[in-house]
N, C-alpha and C positions, 0 to 999 in steps of 0.2 A: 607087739608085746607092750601091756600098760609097764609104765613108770609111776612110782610114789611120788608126793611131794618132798620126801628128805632127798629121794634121787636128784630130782630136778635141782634144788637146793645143791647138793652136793655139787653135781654139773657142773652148774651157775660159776660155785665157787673155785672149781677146778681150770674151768676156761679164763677168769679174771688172774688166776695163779699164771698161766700160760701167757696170759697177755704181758702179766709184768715183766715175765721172764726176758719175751722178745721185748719189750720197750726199752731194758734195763740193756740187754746185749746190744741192740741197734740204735739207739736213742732218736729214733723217727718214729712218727704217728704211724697207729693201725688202726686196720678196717678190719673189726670183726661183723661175721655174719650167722645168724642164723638165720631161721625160718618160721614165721606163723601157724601156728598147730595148735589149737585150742584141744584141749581134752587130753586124756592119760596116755596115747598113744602117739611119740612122736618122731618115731621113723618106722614110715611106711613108702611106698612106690611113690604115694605125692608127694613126701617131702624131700626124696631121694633128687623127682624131677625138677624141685621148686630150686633145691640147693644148686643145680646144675648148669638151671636158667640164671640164678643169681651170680655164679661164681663167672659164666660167662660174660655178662654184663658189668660184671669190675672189670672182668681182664680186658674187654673192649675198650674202658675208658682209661684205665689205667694201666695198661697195660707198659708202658713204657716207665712206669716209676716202682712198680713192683720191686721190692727188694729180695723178697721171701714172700711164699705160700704152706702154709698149713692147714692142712684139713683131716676132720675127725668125722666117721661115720660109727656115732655110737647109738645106745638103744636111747639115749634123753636126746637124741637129734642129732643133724648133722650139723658141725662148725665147721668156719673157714677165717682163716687167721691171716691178715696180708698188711704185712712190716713196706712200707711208703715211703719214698723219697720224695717228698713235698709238702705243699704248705696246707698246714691242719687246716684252716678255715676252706680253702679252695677244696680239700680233699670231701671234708664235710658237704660242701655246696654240691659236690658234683654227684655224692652215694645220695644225696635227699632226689636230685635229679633220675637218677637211677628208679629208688621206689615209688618217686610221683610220674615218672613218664613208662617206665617197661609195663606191657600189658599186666605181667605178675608181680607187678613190685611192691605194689598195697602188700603182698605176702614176705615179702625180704624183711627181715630185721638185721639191718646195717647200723653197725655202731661205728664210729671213727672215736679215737682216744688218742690224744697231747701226749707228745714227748713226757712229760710228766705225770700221767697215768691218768687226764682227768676225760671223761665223757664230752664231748661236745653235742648239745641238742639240737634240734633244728631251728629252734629260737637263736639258738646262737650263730646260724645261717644265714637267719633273713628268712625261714621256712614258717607255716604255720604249723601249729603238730595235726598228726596225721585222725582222717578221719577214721569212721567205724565202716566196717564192711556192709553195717545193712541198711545203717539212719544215716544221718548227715551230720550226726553229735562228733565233738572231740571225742576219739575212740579212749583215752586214758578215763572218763568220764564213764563207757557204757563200763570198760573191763571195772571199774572200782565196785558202781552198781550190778553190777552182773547183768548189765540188762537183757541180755540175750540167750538165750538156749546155747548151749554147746552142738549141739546137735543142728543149729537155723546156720551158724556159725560155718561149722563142715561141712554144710551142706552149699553155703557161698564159694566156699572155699572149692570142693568139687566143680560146680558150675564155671566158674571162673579157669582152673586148669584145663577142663573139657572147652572151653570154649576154645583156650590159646591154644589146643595142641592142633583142633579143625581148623583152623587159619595157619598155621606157622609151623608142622611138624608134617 
């Protein structure tokens, strides 16, 4: 099912409502998570599988500071909300670990957010930001210029799931 842009938008803002809630009730960092889905369509079978691989590899490494889990399987994508008992910077360090070392991780979009609601980057890691799926560019760089097809894009992105599920499923 495509999503508009106001959707997405809408989402966007609706999950940012959600995070404050929980930061506000718990006053510990969250890991929120989506997923990479370039184009109008973004819950389908892959993103369902991507979000599944991602939420297991927090709970792998985090597993023991988990405070709370939430997750939303809606038509602008699936999120997962996870309220942490530990230290923002280490928590950051270890979700940037997560999307540079899991076979699928390039596809995770893990965000961690300060007890005071602010974003931490991977710069503010010690990470460099991340590259583009198809060049070797800062991927913030190709998505400004559009430089790639949507379609070269899902098509990475395919390749990439087929390949992990014949080794690892």
């Amino acid at each position: 099912m495509e999503v508009s842009l106001q959707e997405l938008l809408e989402s966007r803002d609706n999950r940012q409502a959600k995070q404050r809630v929980l930061i506000k009730q718990y006053r510990q960092p969250l890991i929120s998570l989506t997923v990479v889905m370039p184009g109008k369509v973004k819950r389908n079978a892959h993103t369902l599988f991507l979000s599944q691989q991602a939420v297991d590899a927090i709970r792998q490494k985090m597993g023991n500071v988990i405070i709370t889990f939430n997750e939303y399987d809606l038509k602008t994508g699936y999120e997962a909300l996870f309220v942490v008992r530990t230290n923002v910077l280490e928590t950051k360090k270890i979700t940037c670990l997560i999307e540079d070392e899991h076979p699928l991780g390039r596809l995770f979009d893990i965000d961690v957010i300060t007890e005071e609601g602010l974003p931490l980057s991977r710069e503010d890691a010690g990470y460099r930001p991340r590259k583009c799926l198809l060049c070797n560019e800062d991927a913030r760089v190709c998505i400004h210029n559009r430089a790639h097809a949507s379609a070269d894009i899902q098509r990475k992105i395919q390749e990439m799931i087929e390949k992990y599920m014949i080794i690892n499923v």
